[in-house]
C-alpha positions as CSV (number, residue, x, y, z in Angstrom):
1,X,73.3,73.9,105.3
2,X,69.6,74.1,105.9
3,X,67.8,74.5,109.0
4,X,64.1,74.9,109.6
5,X,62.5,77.4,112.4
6,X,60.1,76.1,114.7
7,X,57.4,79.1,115.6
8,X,54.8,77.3,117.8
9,X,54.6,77.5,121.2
10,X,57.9,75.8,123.4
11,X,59.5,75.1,120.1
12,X,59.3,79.4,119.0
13,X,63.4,80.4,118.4
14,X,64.8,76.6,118.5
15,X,66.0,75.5,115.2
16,X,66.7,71.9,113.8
17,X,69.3,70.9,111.5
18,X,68.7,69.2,108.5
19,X,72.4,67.3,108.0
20,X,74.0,64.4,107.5
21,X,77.8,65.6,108.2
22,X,76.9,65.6,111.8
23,X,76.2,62.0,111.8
24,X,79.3,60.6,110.4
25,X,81.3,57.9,111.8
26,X,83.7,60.8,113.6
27,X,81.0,61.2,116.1
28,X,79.7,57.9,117.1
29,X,81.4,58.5,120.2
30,X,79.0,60.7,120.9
31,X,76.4,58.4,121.2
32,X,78.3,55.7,123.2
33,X,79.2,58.6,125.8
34,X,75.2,59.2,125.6
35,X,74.9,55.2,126.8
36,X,77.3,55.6,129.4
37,X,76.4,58.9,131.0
38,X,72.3,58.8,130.5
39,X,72.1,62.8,131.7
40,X,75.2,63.9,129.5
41,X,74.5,66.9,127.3
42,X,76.3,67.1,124.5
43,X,76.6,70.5,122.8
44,X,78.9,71.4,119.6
45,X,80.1,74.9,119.9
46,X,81.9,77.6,118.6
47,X,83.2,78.8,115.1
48,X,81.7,75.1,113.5
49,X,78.5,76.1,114.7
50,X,78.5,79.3,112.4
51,X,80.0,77.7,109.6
52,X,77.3,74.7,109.3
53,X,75.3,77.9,109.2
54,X,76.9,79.1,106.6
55,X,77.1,76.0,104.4
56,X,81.3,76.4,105.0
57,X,83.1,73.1,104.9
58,X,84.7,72.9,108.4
59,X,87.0,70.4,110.5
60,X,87.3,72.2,113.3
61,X,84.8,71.0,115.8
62,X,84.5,71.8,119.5
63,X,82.3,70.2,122.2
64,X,81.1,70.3,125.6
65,X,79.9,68.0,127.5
66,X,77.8,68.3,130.7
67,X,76.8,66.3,133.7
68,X,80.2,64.2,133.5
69,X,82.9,64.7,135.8
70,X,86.5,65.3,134.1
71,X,87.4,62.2,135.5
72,X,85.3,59.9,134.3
73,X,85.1,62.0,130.5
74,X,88.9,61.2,130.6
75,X,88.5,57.4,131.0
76,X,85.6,57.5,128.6
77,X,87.7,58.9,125.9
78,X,90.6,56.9,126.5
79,X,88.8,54.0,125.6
80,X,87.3,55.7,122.3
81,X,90.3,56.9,120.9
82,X,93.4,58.9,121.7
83,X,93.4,61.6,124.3
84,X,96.2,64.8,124.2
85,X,96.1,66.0,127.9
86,X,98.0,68.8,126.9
87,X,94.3,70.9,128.0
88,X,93.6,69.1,130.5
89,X,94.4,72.1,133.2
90,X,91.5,74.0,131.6
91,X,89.0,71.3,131.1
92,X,90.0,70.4,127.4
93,X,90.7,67.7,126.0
94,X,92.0,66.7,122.3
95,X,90.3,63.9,121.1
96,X,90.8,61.5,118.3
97,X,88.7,59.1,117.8
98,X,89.4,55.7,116.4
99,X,90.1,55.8,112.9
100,X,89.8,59.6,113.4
101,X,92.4,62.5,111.3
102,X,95.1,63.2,114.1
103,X,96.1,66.4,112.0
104,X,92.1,67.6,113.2
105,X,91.4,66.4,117.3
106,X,88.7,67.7,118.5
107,X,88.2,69.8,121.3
108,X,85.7,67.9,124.1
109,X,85.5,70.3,127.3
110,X,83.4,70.7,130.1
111,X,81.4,73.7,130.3
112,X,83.9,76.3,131.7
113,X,83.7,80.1,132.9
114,X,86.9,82.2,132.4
115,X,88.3,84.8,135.0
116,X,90.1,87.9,133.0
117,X,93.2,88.9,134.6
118,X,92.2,92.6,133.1
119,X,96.1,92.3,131.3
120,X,94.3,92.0,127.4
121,X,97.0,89.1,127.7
122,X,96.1,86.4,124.5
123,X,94.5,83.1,127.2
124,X,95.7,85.5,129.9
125,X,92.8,84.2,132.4
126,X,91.9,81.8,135.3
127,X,89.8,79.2,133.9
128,X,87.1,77.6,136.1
129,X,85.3,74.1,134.9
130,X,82.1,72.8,136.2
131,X,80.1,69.9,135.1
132,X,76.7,71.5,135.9
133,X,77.7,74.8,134.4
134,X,74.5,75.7,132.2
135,X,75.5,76.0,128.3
136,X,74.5,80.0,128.4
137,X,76.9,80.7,131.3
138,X,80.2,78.8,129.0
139,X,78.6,80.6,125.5
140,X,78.3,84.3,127.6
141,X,83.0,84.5,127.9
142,X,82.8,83.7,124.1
143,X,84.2,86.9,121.2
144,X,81.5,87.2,119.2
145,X,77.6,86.4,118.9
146,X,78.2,84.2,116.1
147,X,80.5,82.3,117.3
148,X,78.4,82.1,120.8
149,X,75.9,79.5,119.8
150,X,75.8,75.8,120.3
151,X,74.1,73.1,119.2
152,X,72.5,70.5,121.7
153,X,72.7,66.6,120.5
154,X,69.4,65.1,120.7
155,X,67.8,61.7,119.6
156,X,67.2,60.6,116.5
157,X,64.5,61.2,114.3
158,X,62.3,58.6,112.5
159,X,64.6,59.2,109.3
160,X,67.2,58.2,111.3
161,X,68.8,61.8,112.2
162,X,69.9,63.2,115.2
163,X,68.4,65.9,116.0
164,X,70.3,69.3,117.2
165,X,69.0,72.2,118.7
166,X,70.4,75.6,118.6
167,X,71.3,77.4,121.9
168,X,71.5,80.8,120.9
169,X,71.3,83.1,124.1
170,X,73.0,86.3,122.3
171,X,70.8,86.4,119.0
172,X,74.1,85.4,116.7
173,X,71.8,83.5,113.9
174,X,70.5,86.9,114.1
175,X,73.8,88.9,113.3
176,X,74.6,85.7,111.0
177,X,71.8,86.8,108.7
178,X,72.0,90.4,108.9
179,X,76.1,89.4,108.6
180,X,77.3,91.2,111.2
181,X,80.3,90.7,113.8
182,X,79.2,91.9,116.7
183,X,81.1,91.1,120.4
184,X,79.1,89.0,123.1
185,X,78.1,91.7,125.7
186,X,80.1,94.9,126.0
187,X,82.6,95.3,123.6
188,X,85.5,97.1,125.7
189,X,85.1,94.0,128.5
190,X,85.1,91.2,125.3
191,X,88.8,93.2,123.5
192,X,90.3,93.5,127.3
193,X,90.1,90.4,128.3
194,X,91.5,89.4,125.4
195,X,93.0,92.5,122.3
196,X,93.7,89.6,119.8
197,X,89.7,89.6,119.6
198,X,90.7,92.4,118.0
199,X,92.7,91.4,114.6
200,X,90.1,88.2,114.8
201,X,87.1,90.7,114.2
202,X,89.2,92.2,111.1
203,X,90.0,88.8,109.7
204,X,86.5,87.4,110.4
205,X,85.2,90.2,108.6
206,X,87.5,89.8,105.5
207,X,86.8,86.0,105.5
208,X,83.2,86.3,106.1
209,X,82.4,89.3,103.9
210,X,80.1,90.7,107.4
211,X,80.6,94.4,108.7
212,X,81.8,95.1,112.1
213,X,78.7,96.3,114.1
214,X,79.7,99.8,115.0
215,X,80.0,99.8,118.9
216,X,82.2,96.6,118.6
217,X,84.1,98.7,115.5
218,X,84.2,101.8,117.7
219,X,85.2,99.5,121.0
220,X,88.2,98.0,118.3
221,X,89.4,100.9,117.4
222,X,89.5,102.6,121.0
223,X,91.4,99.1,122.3
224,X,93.8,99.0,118.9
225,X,96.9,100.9,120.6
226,X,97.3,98.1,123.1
227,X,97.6,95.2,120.3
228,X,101.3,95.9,120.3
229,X,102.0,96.0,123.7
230,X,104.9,94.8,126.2
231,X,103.6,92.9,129.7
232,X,105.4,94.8,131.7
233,X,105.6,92.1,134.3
234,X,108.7,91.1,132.2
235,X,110.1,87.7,133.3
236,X,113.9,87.2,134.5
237,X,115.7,84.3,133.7
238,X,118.6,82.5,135.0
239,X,121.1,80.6,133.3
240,X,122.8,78.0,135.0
241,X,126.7,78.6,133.0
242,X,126.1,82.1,132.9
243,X,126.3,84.3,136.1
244,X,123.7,87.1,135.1
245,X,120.1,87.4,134.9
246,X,118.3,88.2,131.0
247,X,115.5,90.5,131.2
248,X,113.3,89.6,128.6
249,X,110.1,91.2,126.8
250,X,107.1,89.8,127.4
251,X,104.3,90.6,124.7
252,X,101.0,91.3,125.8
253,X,100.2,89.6,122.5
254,X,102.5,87.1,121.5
255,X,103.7,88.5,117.9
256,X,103.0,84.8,116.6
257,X,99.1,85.0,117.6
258,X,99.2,88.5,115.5
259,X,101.3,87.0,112.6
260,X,98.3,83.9,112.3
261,X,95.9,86.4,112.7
262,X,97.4,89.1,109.6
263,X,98.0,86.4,107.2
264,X,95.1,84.3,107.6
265,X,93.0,88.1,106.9
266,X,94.9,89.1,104.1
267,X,94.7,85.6,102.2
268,X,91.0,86.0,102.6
269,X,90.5,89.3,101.1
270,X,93.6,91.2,100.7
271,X,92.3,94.7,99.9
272,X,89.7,94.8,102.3
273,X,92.3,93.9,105.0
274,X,94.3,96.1,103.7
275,X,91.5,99.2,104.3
276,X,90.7,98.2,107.9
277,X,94.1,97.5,109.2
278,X,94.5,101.3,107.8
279,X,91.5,102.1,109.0
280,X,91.9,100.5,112.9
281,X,95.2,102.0,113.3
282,X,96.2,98.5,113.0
283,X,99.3,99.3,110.3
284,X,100.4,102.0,112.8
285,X,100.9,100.0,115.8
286,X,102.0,97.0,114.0
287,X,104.1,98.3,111.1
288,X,104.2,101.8,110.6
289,X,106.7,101.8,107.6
290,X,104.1,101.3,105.4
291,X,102.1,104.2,106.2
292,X,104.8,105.7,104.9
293,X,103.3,105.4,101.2
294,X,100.2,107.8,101.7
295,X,101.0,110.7,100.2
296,X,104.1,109.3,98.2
297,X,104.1,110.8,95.1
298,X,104.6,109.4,91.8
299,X,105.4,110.8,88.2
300,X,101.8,111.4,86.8
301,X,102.6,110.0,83.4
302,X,103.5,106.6,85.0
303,X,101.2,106.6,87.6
304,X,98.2,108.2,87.3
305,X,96.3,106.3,89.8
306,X,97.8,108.2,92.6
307,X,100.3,108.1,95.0
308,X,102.6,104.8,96.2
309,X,99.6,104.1,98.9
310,X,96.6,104.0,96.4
311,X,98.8,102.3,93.5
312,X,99.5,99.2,96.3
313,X,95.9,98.9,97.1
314,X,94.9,98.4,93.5
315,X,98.1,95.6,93.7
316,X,96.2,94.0,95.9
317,X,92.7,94.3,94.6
318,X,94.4,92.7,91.1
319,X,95.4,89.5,92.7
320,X,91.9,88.6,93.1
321,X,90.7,90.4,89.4
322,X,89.7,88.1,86.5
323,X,92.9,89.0,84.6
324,X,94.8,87.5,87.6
325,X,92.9,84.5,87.8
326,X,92.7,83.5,83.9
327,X,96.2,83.9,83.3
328,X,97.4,81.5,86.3
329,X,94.3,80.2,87.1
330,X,91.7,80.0,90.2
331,X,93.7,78.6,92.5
332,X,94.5,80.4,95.8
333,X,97.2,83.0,95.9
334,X,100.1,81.8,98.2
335,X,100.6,84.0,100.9
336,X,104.0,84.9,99.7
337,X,102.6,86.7,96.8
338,X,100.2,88.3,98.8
339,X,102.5,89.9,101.6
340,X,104.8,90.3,99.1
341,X,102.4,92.3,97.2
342,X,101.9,94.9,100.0
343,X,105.3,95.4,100.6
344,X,106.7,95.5,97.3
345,X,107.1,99.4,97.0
346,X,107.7,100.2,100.8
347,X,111.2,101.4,99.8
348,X,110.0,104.0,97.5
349,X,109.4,106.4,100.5
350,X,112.4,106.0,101.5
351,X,114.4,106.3,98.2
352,X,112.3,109.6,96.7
353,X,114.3,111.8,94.6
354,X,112.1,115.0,93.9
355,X,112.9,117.6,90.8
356,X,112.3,120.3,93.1
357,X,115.2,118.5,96.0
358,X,117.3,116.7,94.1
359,X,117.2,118.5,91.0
360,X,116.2,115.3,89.5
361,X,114.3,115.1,85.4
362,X,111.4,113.6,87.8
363,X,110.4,111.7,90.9
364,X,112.8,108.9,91.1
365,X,113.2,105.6,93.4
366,X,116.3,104.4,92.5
367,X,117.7,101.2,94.6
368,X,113.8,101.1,96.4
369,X,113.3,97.2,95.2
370,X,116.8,96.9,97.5
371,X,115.3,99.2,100.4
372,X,112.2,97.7,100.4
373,X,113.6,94.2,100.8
374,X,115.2,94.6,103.8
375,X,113.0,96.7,105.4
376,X,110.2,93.8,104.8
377,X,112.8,90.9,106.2
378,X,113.2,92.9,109.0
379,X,109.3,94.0,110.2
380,X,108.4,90.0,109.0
381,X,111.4,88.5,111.1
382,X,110.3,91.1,114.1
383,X,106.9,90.1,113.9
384,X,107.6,86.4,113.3
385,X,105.9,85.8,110.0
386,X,107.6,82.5,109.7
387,X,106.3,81.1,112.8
388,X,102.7,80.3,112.4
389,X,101.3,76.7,112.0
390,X,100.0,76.0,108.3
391,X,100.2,79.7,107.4
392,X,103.2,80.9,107.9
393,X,105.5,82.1,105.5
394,X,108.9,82.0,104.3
395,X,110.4,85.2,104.8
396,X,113.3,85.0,102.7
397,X,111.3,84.5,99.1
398,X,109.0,87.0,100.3
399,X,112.0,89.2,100.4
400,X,113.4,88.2,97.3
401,X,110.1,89.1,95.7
402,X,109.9,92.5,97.0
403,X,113.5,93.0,95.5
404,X,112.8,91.3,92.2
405,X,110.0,92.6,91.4
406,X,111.6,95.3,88.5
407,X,113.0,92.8,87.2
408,X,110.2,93.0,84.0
409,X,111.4,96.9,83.5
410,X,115.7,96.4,84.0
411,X,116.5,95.9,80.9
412,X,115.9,94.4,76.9
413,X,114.1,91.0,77.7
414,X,114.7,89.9,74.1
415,X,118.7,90.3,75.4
416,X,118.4,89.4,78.7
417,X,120.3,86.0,78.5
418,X,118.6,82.1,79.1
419,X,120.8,81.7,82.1
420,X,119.4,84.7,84.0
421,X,116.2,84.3,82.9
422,X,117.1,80.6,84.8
423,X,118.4,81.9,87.5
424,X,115.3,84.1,88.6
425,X,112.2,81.6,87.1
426,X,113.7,78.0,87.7
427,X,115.0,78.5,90.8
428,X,114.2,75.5,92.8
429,X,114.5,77.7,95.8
430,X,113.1,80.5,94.2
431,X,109.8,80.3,93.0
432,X,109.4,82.5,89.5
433,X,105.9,81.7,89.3
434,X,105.3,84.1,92.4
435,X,107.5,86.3,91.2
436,X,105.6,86.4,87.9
437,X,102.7,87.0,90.3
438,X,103.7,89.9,92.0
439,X,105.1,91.4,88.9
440,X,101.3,91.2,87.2
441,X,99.8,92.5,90.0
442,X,102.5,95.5,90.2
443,X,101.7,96.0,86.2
444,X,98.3,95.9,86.2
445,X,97.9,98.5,89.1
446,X,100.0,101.1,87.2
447,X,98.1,103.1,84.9
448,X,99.7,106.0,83.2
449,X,98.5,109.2,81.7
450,X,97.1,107.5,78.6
451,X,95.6,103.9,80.1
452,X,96.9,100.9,81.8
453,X,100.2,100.3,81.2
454,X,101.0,97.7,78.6
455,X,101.7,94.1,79.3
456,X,104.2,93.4,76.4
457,X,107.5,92.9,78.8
458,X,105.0,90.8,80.6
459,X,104.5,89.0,77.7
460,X,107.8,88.8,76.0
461,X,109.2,87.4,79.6
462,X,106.5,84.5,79.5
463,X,107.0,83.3,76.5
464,X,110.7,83.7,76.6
465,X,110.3,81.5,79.9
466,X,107.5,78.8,78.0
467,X,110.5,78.8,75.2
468,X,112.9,77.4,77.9
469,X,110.6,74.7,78.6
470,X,110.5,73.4,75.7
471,X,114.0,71.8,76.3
472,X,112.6,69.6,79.1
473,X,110.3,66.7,78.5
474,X,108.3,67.3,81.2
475,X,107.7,71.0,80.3
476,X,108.2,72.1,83.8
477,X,112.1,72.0,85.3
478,X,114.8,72.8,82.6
479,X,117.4,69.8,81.6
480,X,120.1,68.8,84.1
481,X,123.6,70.7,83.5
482,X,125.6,68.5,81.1
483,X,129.2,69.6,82.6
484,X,130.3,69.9,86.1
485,X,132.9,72.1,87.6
486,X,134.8,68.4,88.7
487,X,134.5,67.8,84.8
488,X,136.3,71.2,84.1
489,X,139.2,71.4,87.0
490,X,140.2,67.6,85.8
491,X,139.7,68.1,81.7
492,X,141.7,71.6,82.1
493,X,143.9,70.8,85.2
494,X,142.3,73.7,87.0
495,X,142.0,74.4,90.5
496,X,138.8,75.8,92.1
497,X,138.1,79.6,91.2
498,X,136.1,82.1,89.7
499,X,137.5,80.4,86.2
500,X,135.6,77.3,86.6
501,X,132.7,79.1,87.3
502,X,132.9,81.1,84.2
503,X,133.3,77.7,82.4
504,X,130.0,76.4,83.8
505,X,128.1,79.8,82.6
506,X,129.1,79.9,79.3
507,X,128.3,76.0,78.7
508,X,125.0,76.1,80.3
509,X,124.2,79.5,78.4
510,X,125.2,77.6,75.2
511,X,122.9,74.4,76.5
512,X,119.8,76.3,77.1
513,X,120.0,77.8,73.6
514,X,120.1,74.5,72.5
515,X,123.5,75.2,70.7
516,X,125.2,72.4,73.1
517,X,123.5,68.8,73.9
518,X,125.8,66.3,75.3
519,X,129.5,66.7,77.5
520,X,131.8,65.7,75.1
521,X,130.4,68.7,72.6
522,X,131.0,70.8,76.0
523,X,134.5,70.6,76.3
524,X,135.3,70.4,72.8
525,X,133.7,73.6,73.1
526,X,135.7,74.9,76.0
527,X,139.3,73.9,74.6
528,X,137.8,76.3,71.1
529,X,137.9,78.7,73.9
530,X,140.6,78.4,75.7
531,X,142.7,78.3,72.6
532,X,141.3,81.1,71.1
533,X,142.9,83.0,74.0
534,X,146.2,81.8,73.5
């Protein structure tokens, strides 16, 4: 997105942008609420303001309007498009315009000033809207500078383009260039009033690429123990069939504003999140289990990159490598892989068998792909991982990741058998193509005492997998089983058990070596075995 600075005279620190997405049909309503309120001002604000900016594709866009009573902006919009009331009691409203994405409302509020109730509490303030509020008194509660700017909606030019001036009372084009995330005014007042501020300077910084100016880092890192804490004002509830009152936990930050917040920095840049969470003490307050892997040993001849912490970083730094990226190509990592991915050896502290302890040949983890699952279901269900919108994840496959992820080093591949190899990477449940994904980055951050490890079980598994495929037309889901176990209880007169079940195994095995086609050839198989028995 370009923009042009104006140095002469009144014009000196105003800029004007050159773009056409602000004059798309979306924002016509703009200029009828211009017709029907002559001394409206009409700012856009907030993160859409940094992202123009920044040339970012965006469909988040927030406004404010000035000079209209919330009244009279409420029948205005009404008659534009549809209006969500739900922020109405803090001088918001969600607006879709005609025609408009309902998935994407915008925000239209009147310029606002927000009282801290001092509790660090995620929206945990009084909110006070007035029409003739000036623009630098609503930008001055905002986080951060960059996100503290606004642009002013002006006429159009003779090339038929509004023009928009920037408002930018706390220098953030500044900080934008110099790519820095810096909080509006004193740092300790901006993570108070607010210690989600917090994880949204990490994840700002990992999805920006900027550095944390240090005051605001210092400020974070001062603020960081508070991120995980209980509101002690904790509510008591009353149920009507129940003749006792619940005393429940009230968290300061709601665990589903932190669970947005840690996924959305991760996907951005996981290794980089990974360092400042460490580095913030955010890993300690939120989920100190997996500080349990610094200083985890490991055999030097299998891992000579160094201990279970260091060897998970370089997991994470290899979902985002080249190798990654040309084997399953550029599209984004799902954030099962990733989470799964930072978890997947969290057991191995908890499973270490030392020579000099145990009297074992060398350091061992036996059962830590087990451990290590349920110790991730439990800190993702805890922190509700599930929950956000668009983002969240499900817990369960990230789980079964974790605990699958040896699965390339159990055993013979070349013997494992087609209906396993079914069972774990044409699940329809289950989805193996993550599970190859964790298991590459795993591979490729284990490097031994002569090199990288090699990728041949890697290797042998895909192709083993591609070979599968090759009975489907489509290439993608294997063929339908040919036999069901109502097929087998009436052919053999056989009531439901384990038997049947065995049944079913051995024909499918025999189908997906291509040794069996069609359900006749299935039982006629089956009767073979049964009377072999007898």
């Amino acid at each position: 997105m370009k923009y042009q600075e104006k140095t002469g005279g009144k014009n000196k620190n105003k800029f004007v942008l050159n773009t056409k997405i602000l004059d798309k049909n979306d924002f016509s309503f703009i200029t009828n609420l211009k017709k029907k309120f002559p001394f409206a001002e009409i700012f856009l604000v907030g993160g859409a303001v940094r992202d123009l900016f920044l040339s970012r594709k965006t469909k988040d866009y927030d406004f404010v309007v000035r000079n209209v009573k919330i009244n009279d902006l409420e029948k205005f919009l009404s008659k534009q498009g549809e209006v969500n009331l739900v922020g109405q009691i803090f001088g918001v409203f969600k607006f879709t315009p005609k025609n408009g994405d309902r998935h994407n409302p915008f925000d239209i509020a009147l310029p606002r000033q927000d009282f801290s109730l001092k509790t660090g509490g995620y929206r945990d303030v009084e909110i006070q809207t007035n029409p003739r509020l000036k623009i630098e008194k609503d930008l001055s509660r905002r986080d951060f500078t960059i996100n503290a700017m606004a642009l002013k909606w002006g006429n159009k030019n003779k090339k038929g383009e509004h023009k928009w001036q920037l408002i930018d009372p706390y220098q953030g084009l500044k900080d934008l260039k110099q790519k820095i995330i810096r909080a509006v005014g004193r740092p300790e007042d901006r993570f108070s009033e607010d210690y989600s501020r917090m994880l949204r300077a990490i994840r700002l910084s990992c999805q920006l690429n900027f550095k944390i100016e240090e005051d605001t880092w210092r400020a974070l890192k001062k603020k960081m123990e508070f991120i995980g804490g209980i509101d002690r004002k904790a509510e008591t509830i009353y149920f009507e069939r129940i003749a006792e009152s619940t005393l429940i936990e009230k968290r300061i930050v709601p665990y589903e504003v932190i669970a947005k917040e840690f996924i959305r920095t991760f996907s951005y840049n996981p290794v980089k999140a990974f360092d400042l969470y460490d580095q913030s003490d955010a890993f300690n307050e939120l989920m100190p289990e997996l500080l349990k892997m610094k200083g985890c040993p490991q055999p030097k001849n299998y891992h000579s990159e160094g201990d279970v912490w260091q060897h998970t970083r370089l997991a994470l730094k290899n979902l985002k490598s080249t190798g990654f990226k040309k084997f399953f190509g550029k599209e984004a990592v799902s954030n099962e892989v990733i989470i799964a991915t930072l978890f997947h050896d969290i057991g191995k502290p908890y499973t270490i068998q030392t020579p000099e302890k145990d009297k074992t040949d060398r350091i061992r983890f036996n059962e830590h792909d087990t451990v290590g699952a349920e110790k991730t279901k439990k800190i993702l269900q805890k922190l509700k991982f599930s929950s956000p919108d668009k983002v969240g994840i499900n817990i369960n496959e990230t789980a079964w990741l974790v605990e699958q992820h040896m699965i390339l080093i159990r055993g013979d591949i070349s013997k494992m058998r087609n209906r396993t190899i079914e069972k774990y990477f044409f699940n329809p449940d289950l989805s193996g193509t993550k599970l190859l994904q964790v298991s590459f980055a795993d591979i490729s951050a284990t490097i031994t005492e002569h090199g990288p490890v090699s990728f041949d079980k890697f290797n042998q598994m895909v192709k083993r997998i591609n070979d599968l495929k090759k009975l489907s037309e489509t290439r993608k889901e294997l063929p339908k089983p040919i036999i069901t176990g109502i097929d087998i209880m009436q052919e053999f007169n056989l009531p439901p058990g384990p038997r049947v079940g065995k049944f079913l195994e051995m024909v499918r095995e025999k189908q997906l070596n291509g040794k069996i086609k069609t359900k006749e050839a299935a039982i006629k198989f089956l009767k073979n075995r049964v009377s072999k028995k007898h």
